[in-house]
N, C-alpha and C positions, 0 to 999 in steps of 0.2 A: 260610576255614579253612586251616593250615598243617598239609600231611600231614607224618609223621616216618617217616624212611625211615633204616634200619640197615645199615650195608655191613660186610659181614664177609669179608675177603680178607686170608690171613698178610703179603700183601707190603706195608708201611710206603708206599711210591708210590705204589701204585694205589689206595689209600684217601687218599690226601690226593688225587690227583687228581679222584676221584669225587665226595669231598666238597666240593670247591673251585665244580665243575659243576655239582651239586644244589643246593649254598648259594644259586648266584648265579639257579637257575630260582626259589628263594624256597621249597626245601623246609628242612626242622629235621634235622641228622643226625646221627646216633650212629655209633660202629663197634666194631667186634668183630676179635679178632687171631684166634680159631680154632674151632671146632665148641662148642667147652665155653662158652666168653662166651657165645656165641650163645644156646646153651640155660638161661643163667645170666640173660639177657634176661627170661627167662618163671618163674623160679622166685623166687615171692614179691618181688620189686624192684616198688618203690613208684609208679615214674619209670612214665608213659602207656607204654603196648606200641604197639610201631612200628606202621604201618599198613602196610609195605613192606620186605620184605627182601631187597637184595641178595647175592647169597649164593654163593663158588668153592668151585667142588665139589671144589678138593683144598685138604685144612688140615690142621693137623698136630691129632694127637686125633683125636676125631672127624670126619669128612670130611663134606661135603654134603649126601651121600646117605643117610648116618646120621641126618644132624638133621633133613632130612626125614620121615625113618619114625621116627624119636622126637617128632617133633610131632603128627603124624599121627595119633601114639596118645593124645594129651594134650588138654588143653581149649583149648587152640594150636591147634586140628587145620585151622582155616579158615583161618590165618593166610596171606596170600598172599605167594609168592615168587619172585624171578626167580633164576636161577642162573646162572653165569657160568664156565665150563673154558676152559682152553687147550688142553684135546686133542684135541678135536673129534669125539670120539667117539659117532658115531651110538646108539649102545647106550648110552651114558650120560645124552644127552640126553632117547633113548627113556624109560629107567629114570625121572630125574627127572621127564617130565611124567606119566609115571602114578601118580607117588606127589606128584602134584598140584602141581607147580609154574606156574608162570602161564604161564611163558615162557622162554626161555634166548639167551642174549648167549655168541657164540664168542670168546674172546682168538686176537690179541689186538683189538681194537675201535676203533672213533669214539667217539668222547664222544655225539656227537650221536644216534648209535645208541641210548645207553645213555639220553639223555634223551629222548628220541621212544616207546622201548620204556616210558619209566616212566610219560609224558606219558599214554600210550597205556591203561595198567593205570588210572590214575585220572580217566579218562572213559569207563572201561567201569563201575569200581565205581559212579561217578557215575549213568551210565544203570541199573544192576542197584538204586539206592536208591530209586529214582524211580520206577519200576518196581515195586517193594515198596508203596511208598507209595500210589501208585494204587491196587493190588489192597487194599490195608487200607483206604482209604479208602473204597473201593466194597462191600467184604468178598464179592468174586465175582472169577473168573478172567476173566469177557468181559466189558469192558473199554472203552473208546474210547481209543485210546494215541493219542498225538500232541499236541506242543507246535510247530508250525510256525505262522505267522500264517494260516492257511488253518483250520484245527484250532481254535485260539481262536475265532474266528467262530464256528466251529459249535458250541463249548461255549458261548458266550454269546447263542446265541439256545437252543439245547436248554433252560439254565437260564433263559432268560426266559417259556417258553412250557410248563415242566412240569407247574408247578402249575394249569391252567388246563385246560378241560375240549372247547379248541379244537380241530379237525380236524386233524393233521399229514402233509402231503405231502412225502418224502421222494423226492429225484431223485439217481439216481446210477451211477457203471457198473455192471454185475455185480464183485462181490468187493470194493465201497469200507466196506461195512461198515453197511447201514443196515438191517437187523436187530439191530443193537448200538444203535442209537440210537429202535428203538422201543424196546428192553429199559430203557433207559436214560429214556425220560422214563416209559414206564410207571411204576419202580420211584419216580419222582421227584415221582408224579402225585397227586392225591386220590383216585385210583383203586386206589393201589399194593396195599388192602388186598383188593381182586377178583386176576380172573386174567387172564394174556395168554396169549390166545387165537393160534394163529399160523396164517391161510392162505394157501397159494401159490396163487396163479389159475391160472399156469400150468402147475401138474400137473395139475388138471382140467378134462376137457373141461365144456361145457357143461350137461349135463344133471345131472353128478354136482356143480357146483359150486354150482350153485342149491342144491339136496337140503344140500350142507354147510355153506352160508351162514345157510339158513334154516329148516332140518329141513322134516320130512313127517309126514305120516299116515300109519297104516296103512291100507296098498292103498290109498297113492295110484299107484304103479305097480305093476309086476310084479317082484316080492322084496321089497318093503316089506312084510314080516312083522310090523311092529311099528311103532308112534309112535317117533318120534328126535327129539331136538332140535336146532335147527343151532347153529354157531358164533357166533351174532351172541346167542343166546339163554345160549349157555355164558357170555357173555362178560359179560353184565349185572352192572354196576356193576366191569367189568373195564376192561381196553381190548382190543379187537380189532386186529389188523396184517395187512394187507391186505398181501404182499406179489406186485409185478408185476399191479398193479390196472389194467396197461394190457393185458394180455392179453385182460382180459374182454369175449364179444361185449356187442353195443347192446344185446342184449334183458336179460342180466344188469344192465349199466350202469343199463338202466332203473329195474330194482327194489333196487337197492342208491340208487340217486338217490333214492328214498319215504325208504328206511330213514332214509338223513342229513335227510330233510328233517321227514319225522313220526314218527321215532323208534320207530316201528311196522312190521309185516310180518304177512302169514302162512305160516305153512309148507307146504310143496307139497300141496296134495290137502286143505286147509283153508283155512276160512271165517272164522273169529275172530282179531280182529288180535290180536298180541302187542305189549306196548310195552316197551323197555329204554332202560336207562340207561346206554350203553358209549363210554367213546371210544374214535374212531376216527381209527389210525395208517396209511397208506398211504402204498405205496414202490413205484415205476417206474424201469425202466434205459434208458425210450423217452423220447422228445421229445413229451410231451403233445399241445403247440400244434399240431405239425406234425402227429401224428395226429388232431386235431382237421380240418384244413387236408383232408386225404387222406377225411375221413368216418369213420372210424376208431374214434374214438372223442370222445365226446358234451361237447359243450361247458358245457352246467348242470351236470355231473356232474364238470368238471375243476374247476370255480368253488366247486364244493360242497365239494370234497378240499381244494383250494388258497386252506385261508385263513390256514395257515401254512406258508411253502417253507423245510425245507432242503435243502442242496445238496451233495452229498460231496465235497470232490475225489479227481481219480484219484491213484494214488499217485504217479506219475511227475512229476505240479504239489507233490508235498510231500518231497520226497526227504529234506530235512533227517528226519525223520519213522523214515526207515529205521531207523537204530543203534536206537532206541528198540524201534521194533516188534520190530526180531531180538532184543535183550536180551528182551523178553516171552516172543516164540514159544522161544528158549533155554532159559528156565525152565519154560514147560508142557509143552515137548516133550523129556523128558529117556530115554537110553538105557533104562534099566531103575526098576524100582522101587528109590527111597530113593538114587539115583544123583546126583553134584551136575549142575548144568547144563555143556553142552559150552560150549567156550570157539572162537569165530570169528579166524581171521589177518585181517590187513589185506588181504592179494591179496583173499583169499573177498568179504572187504568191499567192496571196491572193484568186486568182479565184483558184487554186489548193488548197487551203486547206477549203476551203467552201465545198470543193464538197464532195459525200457519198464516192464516188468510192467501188461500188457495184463491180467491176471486180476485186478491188482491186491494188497489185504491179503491176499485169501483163498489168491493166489497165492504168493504172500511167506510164506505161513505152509506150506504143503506142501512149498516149497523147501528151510524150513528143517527141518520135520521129515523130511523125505529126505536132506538134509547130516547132520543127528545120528544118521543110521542110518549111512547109509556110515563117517561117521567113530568110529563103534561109542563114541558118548559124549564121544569126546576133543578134539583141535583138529580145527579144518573149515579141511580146505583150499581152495584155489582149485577142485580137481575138482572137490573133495565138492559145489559150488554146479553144479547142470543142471536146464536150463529143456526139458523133453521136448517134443518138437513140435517143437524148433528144431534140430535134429541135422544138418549140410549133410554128411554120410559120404556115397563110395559108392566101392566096392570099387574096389582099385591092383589090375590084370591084371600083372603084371609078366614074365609068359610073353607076352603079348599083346606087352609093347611095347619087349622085344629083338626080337621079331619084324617089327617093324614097323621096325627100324633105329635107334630111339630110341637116342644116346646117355646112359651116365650120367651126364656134367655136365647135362643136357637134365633126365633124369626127375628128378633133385633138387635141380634150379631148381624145374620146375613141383608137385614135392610141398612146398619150402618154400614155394612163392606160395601154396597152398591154405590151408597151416597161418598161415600169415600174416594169409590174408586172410578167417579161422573165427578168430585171434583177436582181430583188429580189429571184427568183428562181432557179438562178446559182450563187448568192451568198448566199445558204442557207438561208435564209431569214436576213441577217446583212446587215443594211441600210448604215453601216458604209463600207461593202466590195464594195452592189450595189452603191452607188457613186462613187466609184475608178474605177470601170467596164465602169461605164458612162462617168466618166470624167467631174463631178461636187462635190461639196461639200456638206456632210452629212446634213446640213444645210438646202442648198436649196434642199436635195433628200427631205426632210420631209415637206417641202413646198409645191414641188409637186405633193407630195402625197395627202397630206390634200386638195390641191386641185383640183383634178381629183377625191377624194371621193373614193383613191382604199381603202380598207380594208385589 
């Protein structure tokens, strides 16, 4: 597909330069000499409407900022735009991106700036389609995102094994998302027309988790006021999901081992078997085998679960994956009601993909819905991205340490080596990301480096 991209700048140069640049990245372009063309773009003209406007926010007419809030009220209103001043004016740029521009380029510029900035707008629209696409094809917001070669595997064995009435053993860390992938072969299942059933093992202790797996009798204990039914009986002709099936002791193991094997139970403080018809999905974030190994937990009962594996990866094995996921969590996690979604920088970017994400998606997704607060809907910057728990602060005495004779070439050595060496550390150690973070170039980070002596 050849995007067409519209540049509207009164100056006769900077529009053949632009267009000379764009032409040769393989885009289509049009241009505009002042605010009025521009809006003349969109009023009944036959020719495709650009996908892309570059746009100087001073032109004789109407100016930039006009044609922005003149789209904005039109059926134009999505139309994305990059802006382009030579004033440099904070408060104009400010103004521009809240009456919704995508981005802004200060004059005078690199070319390169200008095709990297454009490059950049259409592989985000790219990720925001696809993204669309998934959620309509699924017609739900929870999701499996991920096109990385790691993510294919696992949609081609989920798709080989949904329709099928097989036992699914799901392994993976805490927060890889395998609650989304019972969801998903449930929905996918001969079962889809029952219900999914969801239990954690390990919020229940023992006593209470029998009682929810497999209901009771009245006065089978003390507070059984009444007959309940358990989960496994709710779930008939549903699927059941088992989740963290490694937490359960051996004596549970035991009776949940009958159920898979005769399909049958009774409920606590009764005699009559029950029989159902339910598949069953089960998800562990332990090493089975090795809790097998330890006694832990029961080896016909891991045989019983595992006769189909899948396996999540963590997200740190699919990074490719990220852009994708945040364009998602960007669109569910939006500032206000009826609000478009916030729009991510590349520093931000690059701070999210540096990082381990030890929590994982689920991790990734709180990040981002805490960046779209802080940055109250709009751009996310590099701050707006914090991972809590990883804070290395601890209070500058500065009365302590004239006291102590410190020089000040001394105390702003060793406060640049700290700041240096916190933002080497949330860029994975790439001096090339910690400059972006800081807002210097890789250049002089390694300057400062060598000279502060950090190692």
């Amino acid at each position: 597909m050849t995007y067409r991209i519209l540049i509207a700048d009164d100056s006769d140069a900077i529009r053949d330069v632009l267009r000379e640049a764009l032409v040769d990245e393989g885009y289509d372009v049009s241009e505009a000499a002042s605010g009025d063309e521009v809006l003349a773009e969109f009023n009944g003209n036959e020719d495709p409407k650009p996908d892309l406007v570059l746009m100087d926010i001073r032109m004789p007419g109407k100016d930039g900022l006009e044609v922005l809030r003149t789209l904005r009220l039109s059926r134009d209103a999505e139309l994305p735009i990059i802006v382009m001043t030579a004033f440099g004016s904070a408060s104009t740029a400010i103004e521009a991106m809240k009456l919704g521009a995508f981005d802004y380029i200060a004059k005078p510029f690199e070319l390169e700036e200008v095709t990297v900035t454009v490059e950049r707008f259409f592989e985000r629209q790219d990720l925001s389609d696809r993204v669309v696409r998934l959620i309509a094809e699924s017609n739900r917001d929870e999701i499996l995102i991920g096109d990385s070669p790691v993510m294919q595997d696992v949609y081609k064995t989920v798709g080989r094994v949904a329709r099928s009435d097989a036992t699914v053993l799901v392994s993976g860390e805490t927060g890889t998302g395998k609650e989304l992938v019972a969801t998903v072969l449930h929905r996918n299942s001969t079962y889809s027309a029952g219900p999914l059933i969801k239990v954690n093992c390990a919020a229940l202790p023992e006593t209470l988790l029998e009682s929810e797996l497999f209901g009771h009798e009245k006065g089978a204990f003390t507070g059984a006021v009444a007959q309940r039914k358990g989960r496994f009986e709710l779930a008939n002709k549903g699927t059941i999901f088992l989740d963290e099936v490694g937490e359960m002791t051996l004596s549970t193991q035991k009776k949940l081992l009958r159920v898979l094997q005769e399909r049958e139970f009774e409920r606590v403080g009764g005699t009559n078997s029950i029989k159902v018809d339910t598949r069953v999905v089960a998800a562990t974030n332990k090493d089975l085998p090795r809790e097998i190994d330890a006694g832990n937990f029961r080896e016909d009962l891991y045989y019983r679960l595992n006769v189909i594996a899948i396996e999540l990866p963590p997200l740190r094995e699919r990074r490719s994956d990220i852009p994708l996921l945040v364009e998602h969590f960007l669109n569910k996690h939006r500032y206000g009601r009826g609000s478009a979604p916030a729009r991510i920088s590349q520093e931000a970017m690059s701070r999210l993909l540096a990082h381990d994400w030890p929590g994982n998606v689920r991790e990734l997704e709180n990040t981002i819905e805490r960046a779209v607060i802080m940055a109250r809907g709009g751009i996310i910057a590099a701050d707006h991205v914090t991972f809590p728990g990883q804070e290395t602060r601890r209070p500058v005495d500065v009365t302590q340490a004239i006291a102590d004779g410190t020089t000040l070439d001394a105390f702003l050595k060793d406060m640049e080596s700290r700041y240096l060496r916190e933002a080497l550390r949330q860029a994975g150690d790439s001096q090339t990301v910690a400059a972006g973070l800081i807002g210097i170039d890789p250049e002089e980070l390694r300057h400062r480096i060598e000279r502060t002596e950090l190692s």
